[in-house]
NUZA-962149 format. One line per field, with one value per residue (C-alpha): x, y negated, z; residue number from 1; residue in one letter. Coordinates in Angstrom, 3 decimals, always signed. Example, Ala and Ser with C-alpha at 12.3 -4.5 7.8 and 13.67 -1.06 7.14 Angstrom:
BEGIN
x = c(+12.300/+13.670)
y = c(+4.500/+1.060)
z = c(+7.800/+7.140)
mardo = c(1/2)
mike = c(a/s)
//
This chain:
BEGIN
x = c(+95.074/+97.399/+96.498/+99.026/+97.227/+95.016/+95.300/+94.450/+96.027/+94.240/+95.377/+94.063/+95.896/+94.714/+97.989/+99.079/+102.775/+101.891/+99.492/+102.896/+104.747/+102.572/+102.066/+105.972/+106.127/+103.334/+104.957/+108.181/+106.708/+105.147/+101.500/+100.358/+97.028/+96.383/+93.000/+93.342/+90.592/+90.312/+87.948/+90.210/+92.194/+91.639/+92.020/+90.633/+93.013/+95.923/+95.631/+99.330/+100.545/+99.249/+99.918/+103.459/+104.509/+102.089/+103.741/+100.988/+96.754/+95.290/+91.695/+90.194/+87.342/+85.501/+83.499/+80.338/+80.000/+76.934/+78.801/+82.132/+84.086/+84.896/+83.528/+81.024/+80.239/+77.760/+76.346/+76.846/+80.537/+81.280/+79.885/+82.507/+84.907/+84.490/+84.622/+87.913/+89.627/+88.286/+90.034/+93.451/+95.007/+93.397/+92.953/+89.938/+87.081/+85.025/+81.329/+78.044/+75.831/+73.075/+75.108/+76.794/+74.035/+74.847/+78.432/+79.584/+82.156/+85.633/+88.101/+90.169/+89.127/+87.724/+84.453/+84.072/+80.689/+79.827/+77.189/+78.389/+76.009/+77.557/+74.797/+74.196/+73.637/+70.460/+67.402/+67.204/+71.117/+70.728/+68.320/+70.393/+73.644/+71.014/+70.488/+73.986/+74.723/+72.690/+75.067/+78.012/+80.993/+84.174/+83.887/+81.242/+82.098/+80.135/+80.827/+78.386/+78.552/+78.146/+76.040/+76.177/+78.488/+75.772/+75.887/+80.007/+78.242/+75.655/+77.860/+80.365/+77.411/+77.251/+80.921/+79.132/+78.122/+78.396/+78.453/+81.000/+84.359/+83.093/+84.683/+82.189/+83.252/+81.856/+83.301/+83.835/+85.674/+83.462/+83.305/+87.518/+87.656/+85.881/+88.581/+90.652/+88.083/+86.736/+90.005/+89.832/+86.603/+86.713/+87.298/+89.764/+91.596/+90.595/+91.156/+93.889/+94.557/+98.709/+98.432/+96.559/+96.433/+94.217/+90.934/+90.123/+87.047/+85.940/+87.584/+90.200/+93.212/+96.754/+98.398/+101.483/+99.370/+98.101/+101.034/+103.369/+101.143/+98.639/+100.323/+97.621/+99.533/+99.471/+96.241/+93.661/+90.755/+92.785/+93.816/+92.676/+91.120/+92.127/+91.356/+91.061/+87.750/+86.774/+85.891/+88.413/+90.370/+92.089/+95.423/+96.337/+99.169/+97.766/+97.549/+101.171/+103.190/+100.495/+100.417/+104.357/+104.295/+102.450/+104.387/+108.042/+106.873/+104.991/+101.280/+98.701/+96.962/+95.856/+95.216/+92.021/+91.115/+86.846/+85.567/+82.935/+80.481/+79.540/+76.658/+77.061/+79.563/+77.234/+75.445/+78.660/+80.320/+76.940/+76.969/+80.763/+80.011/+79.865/+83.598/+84.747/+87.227/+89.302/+90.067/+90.113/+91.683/+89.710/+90.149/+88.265/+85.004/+84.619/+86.653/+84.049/+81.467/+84.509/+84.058/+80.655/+80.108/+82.652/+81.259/+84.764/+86.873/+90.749/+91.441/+92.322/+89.333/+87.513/+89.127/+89.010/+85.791/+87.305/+89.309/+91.474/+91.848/+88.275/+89.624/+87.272/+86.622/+86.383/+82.703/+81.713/+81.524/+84.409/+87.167/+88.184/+91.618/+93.471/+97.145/+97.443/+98.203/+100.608/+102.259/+102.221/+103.368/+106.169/+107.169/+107.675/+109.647/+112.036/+112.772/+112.925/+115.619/+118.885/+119.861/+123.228/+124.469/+123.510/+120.464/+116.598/+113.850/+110.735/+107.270/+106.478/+108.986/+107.498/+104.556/+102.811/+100.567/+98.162/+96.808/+93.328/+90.569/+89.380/+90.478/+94.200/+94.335/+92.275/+94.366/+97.680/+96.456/+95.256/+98.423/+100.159/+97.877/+98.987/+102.796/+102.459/+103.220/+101.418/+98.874/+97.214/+94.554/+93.686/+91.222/+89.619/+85.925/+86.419/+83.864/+85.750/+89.081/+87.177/+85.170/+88.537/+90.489/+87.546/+87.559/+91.487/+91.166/+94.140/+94.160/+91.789/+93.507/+91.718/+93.130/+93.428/+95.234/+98.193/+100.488/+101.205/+101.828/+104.909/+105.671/+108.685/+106.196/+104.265/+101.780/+100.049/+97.079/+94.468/+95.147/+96.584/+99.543/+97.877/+98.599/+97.145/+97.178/+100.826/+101.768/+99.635/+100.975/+98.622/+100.836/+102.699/+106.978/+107.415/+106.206/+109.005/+112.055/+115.120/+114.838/+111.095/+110.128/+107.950/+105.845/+103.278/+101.427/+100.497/+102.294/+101.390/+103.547/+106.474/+107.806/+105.028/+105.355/+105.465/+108.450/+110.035/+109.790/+110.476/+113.768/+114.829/+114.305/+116.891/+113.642/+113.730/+110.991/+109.748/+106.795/+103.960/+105.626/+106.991/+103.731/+101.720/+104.550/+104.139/+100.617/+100.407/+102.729/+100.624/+97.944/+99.809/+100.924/+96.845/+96.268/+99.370/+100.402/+103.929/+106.280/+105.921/+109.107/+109.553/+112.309/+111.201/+108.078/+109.379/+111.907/+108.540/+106.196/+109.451/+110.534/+106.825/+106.396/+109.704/+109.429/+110.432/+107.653/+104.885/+106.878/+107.186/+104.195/+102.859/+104.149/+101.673/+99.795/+100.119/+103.321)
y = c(-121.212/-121.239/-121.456/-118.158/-115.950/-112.925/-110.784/-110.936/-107.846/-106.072/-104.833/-102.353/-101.044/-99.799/-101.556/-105.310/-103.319/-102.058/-105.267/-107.793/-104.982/-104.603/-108.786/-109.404/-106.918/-107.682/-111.241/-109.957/-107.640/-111.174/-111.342/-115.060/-113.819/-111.761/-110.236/-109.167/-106.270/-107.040/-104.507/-101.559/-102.676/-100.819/-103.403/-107.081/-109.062/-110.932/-113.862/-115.643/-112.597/-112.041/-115.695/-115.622/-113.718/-116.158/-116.973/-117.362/-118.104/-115.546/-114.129/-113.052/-110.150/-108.132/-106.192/-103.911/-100.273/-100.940/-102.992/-100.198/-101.885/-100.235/-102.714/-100.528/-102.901/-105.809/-108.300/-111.054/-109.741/-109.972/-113.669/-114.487/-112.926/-114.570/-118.045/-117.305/-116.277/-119.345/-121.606/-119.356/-120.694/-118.321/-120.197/-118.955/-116.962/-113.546/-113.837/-112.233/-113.793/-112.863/-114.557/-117.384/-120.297/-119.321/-119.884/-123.195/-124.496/-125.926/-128.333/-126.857/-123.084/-122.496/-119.720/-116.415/-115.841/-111.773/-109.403/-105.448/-102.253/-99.155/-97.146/-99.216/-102.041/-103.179/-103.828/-107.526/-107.906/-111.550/-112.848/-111.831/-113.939/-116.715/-117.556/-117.004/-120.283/-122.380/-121.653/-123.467/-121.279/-121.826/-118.676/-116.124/-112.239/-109.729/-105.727/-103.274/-99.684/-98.329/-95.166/-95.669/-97.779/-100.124/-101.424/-102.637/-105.166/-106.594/-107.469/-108.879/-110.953/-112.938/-114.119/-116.231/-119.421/-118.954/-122.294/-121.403/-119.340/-115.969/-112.384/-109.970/-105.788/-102.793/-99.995/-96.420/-94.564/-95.687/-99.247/-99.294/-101.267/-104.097/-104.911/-106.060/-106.888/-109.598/-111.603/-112.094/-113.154/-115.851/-114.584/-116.270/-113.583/-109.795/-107.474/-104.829/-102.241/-103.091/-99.484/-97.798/-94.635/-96.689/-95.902/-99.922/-99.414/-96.883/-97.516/-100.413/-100.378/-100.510/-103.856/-102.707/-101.005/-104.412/-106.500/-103.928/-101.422/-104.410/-107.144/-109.049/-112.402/-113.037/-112.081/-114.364/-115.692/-115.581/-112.036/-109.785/-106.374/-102.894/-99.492/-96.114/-94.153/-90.688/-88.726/-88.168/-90.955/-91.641/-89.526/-91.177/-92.662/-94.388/-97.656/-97.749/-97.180/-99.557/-102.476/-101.808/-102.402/-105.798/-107.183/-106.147/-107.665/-110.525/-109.715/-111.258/-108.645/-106.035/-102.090/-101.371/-97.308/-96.811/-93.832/-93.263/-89.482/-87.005/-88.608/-92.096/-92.878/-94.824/-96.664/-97.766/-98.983/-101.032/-102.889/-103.738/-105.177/-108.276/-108.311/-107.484/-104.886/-104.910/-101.204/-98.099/-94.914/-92.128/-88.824/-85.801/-84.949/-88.141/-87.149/-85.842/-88.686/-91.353/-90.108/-89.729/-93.256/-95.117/-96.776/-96.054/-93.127/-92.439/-89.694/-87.383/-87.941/-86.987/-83.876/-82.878/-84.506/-86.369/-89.331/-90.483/-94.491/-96.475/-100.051/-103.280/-104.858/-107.713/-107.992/-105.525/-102.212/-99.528/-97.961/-94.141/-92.983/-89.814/-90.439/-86.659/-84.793/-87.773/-87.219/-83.572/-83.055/-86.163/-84.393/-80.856/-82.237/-84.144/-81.230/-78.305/-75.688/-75.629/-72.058/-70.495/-72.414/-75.782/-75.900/-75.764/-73.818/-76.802/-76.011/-75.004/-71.876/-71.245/-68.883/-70.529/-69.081/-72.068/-71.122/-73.038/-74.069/-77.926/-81.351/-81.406/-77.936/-79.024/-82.029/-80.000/-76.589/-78.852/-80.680/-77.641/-75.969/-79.653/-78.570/-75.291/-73.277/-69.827/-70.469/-68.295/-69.592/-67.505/-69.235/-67.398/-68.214/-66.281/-67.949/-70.928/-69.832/-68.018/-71.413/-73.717/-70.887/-70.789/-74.591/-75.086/-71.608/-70.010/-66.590/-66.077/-63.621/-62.255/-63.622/-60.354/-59.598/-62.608/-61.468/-58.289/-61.349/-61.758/-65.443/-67.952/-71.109/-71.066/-74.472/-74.169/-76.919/-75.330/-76.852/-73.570/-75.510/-78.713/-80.939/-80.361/-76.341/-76.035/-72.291/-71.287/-70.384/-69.627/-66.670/-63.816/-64.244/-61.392/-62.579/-65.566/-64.204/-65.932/-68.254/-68.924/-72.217/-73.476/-76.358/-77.191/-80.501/-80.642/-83.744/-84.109/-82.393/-82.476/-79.123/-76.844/-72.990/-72.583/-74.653/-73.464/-69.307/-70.287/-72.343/-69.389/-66.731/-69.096/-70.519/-73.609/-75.995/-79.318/-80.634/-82.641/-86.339/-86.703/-86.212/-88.420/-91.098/-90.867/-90.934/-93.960/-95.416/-95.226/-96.879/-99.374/-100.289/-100.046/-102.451/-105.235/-104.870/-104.623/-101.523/-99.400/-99.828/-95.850/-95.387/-97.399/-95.470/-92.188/-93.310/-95.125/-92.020/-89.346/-91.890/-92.183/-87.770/-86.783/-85.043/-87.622/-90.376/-87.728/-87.879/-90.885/-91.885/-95.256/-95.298/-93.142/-92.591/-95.103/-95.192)
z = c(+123.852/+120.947/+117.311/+117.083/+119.770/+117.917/+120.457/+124.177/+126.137/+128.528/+132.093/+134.126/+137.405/+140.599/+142.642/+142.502/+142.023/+138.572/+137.135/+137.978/+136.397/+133.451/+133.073/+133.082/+130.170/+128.352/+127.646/+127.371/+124.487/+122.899/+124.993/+124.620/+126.431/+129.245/+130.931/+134.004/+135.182/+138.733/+138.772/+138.507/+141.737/+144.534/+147.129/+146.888/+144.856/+145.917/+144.106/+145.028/+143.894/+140.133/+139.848/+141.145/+137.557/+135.340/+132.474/+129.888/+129.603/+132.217/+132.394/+134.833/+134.552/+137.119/+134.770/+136.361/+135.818/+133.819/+131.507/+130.949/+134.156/+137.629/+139.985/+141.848/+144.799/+145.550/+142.577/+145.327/+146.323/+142.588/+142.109/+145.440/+143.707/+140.134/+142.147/+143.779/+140.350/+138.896/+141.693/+142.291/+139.015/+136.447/+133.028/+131.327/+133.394/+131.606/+132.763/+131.463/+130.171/+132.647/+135.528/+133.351/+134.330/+137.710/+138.098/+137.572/+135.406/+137.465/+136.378/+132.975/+133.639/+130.040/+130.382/+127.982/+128.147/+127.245/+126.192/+126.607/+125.754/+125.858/+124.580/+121.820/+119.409/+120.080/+118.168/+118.998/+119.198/+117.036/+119.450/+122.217/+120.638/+119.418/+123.566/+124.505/+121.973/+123.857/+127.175/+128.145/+126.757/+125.423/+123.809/+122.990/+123.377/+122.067/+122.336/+121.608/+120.908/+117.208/+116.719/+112.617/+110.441/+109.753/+113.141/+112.377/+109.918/+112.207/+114.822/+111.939/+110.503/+113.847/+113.623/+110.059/+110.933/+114.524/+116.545/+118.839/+118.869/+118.941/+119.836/+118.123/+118.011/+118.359/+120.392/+119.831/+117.203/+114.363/+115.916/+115.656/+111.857/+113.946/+116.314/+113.629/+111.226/+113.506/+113.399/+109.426/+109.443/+112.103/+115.750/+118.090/+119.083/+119.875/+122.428/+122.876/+125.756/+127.276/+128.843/+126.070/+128.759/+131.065/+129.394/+129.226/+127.049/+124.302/+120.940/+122.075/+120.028/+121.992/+121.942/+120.314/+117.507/+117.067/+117.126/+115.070/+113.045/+111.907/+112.090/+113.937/+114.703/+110.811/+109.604/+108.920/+106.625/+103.751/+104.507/+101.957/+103.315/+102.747/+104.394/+104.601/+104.810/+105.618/+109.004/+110.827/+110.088/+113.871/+113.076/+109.654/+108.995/+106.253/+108.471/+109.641/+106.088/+104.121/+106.579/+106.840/+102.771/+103.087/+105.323/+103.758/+100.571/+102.203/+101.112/+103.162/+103.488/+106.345/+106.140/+108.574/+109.444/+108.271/+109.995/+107.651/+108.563/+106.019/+104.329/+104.794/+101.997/+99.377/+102.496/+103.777/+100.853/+99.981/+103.485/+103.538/+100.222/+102.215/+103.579/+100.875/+101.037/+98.053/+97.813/+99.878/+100.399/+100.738/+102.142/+103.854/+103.272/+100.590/+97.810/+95.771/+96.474/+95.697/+92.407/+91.791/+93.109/+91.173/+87.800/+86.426/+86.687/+85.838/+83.606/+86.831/+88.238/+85.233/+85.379/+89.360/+89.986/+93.267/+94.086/+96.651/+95.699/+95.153/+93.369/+93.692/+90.227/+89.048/+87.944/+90.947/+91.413/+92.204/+90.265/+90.825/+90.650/+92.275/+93.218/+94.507/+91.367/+89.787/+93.510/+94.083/+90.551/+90.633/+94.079/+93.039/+90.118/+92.081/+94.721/+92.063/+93.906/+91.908/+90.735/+90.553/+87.491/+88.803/+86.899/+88.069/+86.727/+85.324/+86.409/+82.936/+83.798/+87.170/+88.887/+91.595/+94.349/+95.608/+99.441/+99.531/+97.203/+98.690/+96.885/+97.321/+96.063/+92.407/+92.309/+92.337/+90.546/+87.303/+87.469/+87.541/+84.973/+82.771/+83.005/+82.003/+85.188/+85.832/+88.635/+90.742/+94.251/+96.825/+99.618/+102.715/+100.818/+97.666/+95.772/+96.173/+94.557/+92.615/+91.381/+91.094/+88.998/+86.583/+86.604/+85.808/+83.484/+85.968/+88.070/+90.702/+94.232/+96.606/+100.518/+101.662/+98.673/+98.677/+100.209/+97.215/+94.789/+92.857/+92.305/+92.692/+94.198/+97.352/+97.719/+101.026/+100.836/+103.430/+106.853/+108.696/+110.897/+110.999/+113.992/+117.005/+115.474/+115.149/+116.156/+113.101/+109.407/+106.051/+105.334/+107.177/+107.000/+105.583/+102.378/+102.472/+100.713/+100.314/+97.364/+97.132/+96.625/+99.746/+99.305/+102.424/+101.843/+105.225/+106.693/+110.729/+111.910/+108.877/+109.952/+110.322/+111.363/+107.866/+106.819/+109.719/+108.725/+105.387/+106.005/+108.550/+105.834/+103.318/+101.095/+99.465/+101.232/+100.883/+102.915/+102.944/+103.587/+100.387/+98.297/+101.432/+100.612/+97.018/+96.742/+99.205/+97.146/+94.120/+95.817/+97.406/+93.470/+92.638/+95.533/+95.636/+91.801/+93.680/+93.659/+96.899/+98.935/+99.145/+101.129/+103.830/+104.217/+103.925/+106.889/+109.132/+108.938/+109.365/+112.796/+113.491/+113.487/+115.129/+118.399/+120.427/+119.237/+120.245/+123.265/+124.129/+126.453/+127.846/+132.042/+133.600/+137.185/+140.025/+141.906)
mardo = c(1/2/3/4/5/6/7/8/9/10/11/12/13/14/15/16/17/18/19/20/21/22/23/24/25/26/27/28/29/30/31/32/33/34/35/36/37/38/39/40/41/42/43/44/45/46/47/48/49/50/51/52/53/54/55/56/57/58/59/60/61/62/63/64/65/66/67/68/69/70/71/72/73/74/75/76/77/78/79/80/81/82/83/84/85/86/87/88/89/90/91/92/93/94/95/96/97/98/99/100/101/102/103/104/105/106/107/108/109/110/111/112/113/114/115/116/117/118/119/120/121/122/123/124/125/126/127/128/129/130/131/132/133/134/135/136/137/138/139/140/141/142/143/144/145/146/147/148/149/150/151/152/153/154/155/156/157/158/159/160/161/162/163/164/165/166/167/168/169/170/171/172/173/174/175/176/177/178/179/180/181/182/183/184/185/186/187/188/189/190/191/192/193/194/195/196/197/198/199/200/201/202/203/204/205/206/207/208/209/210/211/212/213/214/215/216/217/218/219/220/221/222/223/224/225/226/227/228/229/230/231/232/233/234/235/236/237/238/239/240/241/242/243/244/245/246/247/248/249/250/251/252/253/254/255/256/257/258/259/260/261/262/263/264/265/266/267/268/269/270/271/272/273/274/275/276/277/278/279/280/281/282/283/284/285/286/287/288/289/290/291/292/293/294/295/296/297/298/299/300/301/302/303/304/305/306/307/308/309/310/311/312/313/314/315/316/317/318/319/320/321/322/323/324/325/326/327/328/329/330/331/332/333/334/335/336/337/338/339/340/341/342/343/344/345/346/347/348/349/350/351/352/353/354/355/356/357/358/359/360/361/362/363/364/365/366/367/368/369/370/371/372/373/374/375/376/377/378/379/380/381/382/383/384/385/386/387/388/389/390/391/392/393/394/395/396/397/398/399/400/401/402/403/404/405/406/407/408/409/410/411/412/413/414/415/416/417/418/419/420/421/422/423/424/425/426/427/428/429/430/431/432/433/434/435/436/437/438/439/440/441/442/443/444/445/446/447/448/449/450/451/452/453/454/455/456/457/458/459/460/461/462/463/464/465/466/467/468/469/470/471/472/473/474/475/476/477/478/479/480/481/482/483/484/485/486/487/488/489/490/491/492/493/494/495/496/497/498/499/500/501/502/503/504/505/506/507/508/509/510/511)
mike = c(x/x/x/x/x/x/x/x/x/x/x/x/x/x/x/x/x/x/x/x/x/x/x/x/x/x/x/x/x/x/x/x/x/x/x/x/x/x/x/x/x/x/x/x/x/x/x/x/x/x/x/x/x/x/x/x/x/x/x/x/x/x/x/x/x/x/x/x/x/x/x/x/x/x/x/x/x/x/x/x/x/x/x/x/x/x/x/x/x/x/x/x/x/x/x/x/x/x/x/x/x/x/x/x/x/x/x/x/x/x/x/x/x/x/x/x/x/x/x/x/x/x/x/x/x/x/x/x/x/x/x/x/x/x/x/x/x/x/x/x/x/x/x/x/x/x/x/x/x/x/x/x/x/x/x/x/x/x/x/x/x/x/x/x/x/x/x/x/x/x/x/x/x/x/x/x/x/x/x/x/x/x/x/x/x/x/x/x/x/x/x/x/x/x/x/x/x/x/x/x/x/x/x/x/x/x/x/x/x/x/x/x/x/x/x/x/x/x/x/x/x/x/x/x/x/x/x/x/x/x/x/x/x/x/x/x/x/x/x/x/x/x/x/x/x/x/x/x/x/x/x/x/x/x/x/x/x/x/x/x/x/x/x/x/x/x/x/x/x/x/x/x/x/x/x/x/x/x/x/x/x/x/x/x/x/x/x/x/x/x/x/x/x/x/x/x/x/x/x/x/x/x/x/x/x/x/x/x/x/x/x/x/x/x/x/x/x/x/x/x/x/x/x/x/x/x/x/x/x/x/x/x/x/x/x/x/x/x/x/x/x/x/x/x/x/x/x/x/x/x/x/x/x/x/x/x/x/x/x/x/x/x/x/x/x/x/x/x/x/x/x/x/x/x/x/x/x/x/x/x/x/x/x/x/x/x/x/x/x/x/x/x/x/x/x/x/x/x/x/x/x/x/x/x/x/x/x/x/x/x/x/x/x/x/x/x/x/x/x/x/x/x/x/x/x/x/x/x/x/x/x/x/x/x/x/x/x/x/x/x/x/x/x/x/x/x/x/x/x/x/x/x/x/x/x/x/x/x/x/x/x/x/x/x/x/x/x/x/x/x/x/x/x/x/x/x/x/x/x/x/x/x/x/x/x/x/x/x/x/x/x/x/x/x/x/x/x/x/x/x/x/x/x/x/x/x/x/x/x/x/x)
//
């Protein structure tokens, strides 16, 4: 194996056609390590034939159904079949380690020997690892299944001190920070799905995420760690324009996605303590517990009561900061509509109507309170407009009642027209008359139904990218000390949302 190789790619097809297929472009797309299921094929495998497009370290893995794999035949059968691979010209040999003793090592082939639980982690997980050390492996693998965040850290812990190269992750959705996680704190290599449609295993990141989002070939011990926590976290973009950042301005340094549920905030921080992660993002529903948390707070977050940025310091503890009013309030500024004359009217001029009451809405309806501009909320709870305009000491509107307001601003900061809820819109079209100023902070997709009315009906718009940008870029400053190269991720996450990248699909069904 090469010192380079962080990522083994996984393959999965039913037909010998489509696993040559897939193995010729997997290297041609940089693979320097392939696994090959043989378990998914539907007829036994053709050895000469996988091994007639070699052109880099192969595995070979027959995984059980008991252990997340397809092979739904005879133990014995398997064991035959294990012994062939290991003979045809494969280079390194998956086995479990209840069958490990039992198969013999053979000439070069080097031996993964693997522990999966799809239910859980275990109670006795350590002593489970403690007598796989004492087999004869090249390298350990251990995958488990997180049901709470604590269980990321246990299976981390084993990678510490381990006595042989070991593979430790968890699967699932909360289990995801692992799979990258693993490789700055000591594992070989990790795993990655080729086909990300193939449903390898629950959780697996795509290789191509891997290689291009994370930058997995260069990350390392000396990586520091960065993330973003909150629940969901699967959709954000926050990954792709952050780890982008790093590597344009040469940080060593990775950007890792924390689902983190309702509740669990103060536990998690606590027990990743140990990584350390040097500073997070934070988003829905942790705002508000960001701040309460944090031993020191920025003046914005004095004043909203939630962050979005938690900062590492020094002598321990957390910072709290809020980049979402500097960046709503920076981006409003810098897309003001021009009038007749040339000229634009400032915020201290204008009267706003803010649709929601949550913790993008505070952030912006203080800043905008700050400048000077007449603000009125409206929110489907009353109580909660009600709440936020005695909090920033604006106007309070009933829901049923916005659309007789007279105002030049519209801020939409509820989620109405949120991907995957696209044909939906916080406000009827007839209220969008030509000239009103359309701000929707939603961001996924850029050109909500919203947008869309209101550029039909000649308003002025701006969306949500430039303020998700902006506020990214303030943390990315907060993180790096470096200035945010803007432009570049305004351009990634506006490529990365056009029609054409939802698109764009991984090849499909068997042919």
């Amino acid at each position: 194996m090469e010192q380079t190789t962080r990522i083994c790619a996984v393959i999965g097809r039913t037909r010998h056609k489509m696993m040559q297929m897939e193995i010729q472009e997997a290297t041609k797309r940089g693979a320097r390590m392939i696994e090959l299921r043989l378990d998914f094929l539907s007829k036994p495998p053709d050895f000469k034939r996988l091994m007639a497009v070699k052109s880099c370290p192969l595995v070979a893995t027959v995984r059980r159904v008991e252990d997340g794999g397809r092979w739904s035949r005879s133990e014995e059968e398997r064991i035959v079949l294990l012994r062939q691979a290991i003979v045809s010209g494969f280079d390194w040999v998956d086995l479990e380690t209840d069958i490990a003793d039992s198969v013999r090592p053979f000439g070069k082939v080097q031996r993964i020997v693997s522990y999966h639980n799809l239910r859980e982690t275990p109670a006795d997980l350590e002593q489970i690892f403690e007598t796989m050390c004492k087999q004869d492996a090249d390298v350990l693998k251990v995958a488990v299944t997180a049901q709470k965040t604590s269980d990321n850290i246990r299976v981390l812990k084993l990678l510490k001190d381990a006595p042989k190269p070991t593979v430790a992750l968890c699967m699932g959705d909360l289990g995801a920070c692992t799979r990258v996680l693993n490789v700055v704190l000591g594992s070989p290599f990790t795993y990655a799905a080729f086909n990300k449609e193939r449903n390898i295993a629950p959780g697996i990141l795509s290789f191509m995420d891997l290689k291009k989002i994370y930058g997995l070939d260069s990350v390392g011990p000396e990586s520091k760690v960065f993330g973003v926590l909150g629940d969901p976290v699967g959709h954000s973009l926050s990954p792709l324009i952050h780890n982008a950042g790093f590597r344009k301005l040469k940080q060593n340094a990775v950007y890792v996605p924390f689902r983190v549920p309702r509740g669990e905030l103060e536990s998690f921080l606590k027990e990743f303590d140990s990584i350390p992660v040097q500073g997070y993002s934070v988003t829905i529903p942790h705002k508000e517990g960001a701040a309460r948390v944090a031993g020191e707070r920025d003046a914005s977050v004095e004043t909203t009561g939630a962050a979005n940025t938690l900062l590492r310091k020094s002598g321990g503890g957390w910072k709290a900061a809020n980049t979402d009013t500097p960046a709503a309030i920076d981006s409003l500024k810098a897309n003001l509509p021009k009038n007749a004359e040339g000229g634009t009217t400032p915020l201290s001029q204008r009267t706003v109507l803010i649709l929601g009451a949550g913790g993008v809405a505070r952030a912006i309806a203080h800043g905008l309170q700050r400048e000077g501009a007449q603000v009125m909320i409206a929110n489907r709870t009353s109580d909660r407009a009600h709440d936020l305009a005695a909090e920033v000491g604006c106007k309070h509107v009933e829901w049923d009642g916005r659309m007789s307001v007279v105002c030049d601003t519209l801020v939409n900061c509820t989620a109405v027209g949120m991907h995957p809820n696209v044909d939906e819109s916080p406000i009827h079209h007839s209220f969008l008359k030509s000239g009103l100023f359309v701000f929707d902070t939603i961001y996924n997709p850029e050109t909500t139904m919203l947008i869309r009315e209101a550029e039909e009906r000649g308003c002025h718009v701006l969306t949500g990218v430039d303020m998700f940008v902006r506020q990214a870029g303030l943390q990315f400053r907060m993180f790096t000390g470096k200035e945010p190269p803007l432009e570049a991720m305004t351009d990634l996450v506006r490529r990365t949302l056009s029609p054409l990248n939802y698109a764009k699909q991984e090849e499909g069904g068997e042919s």
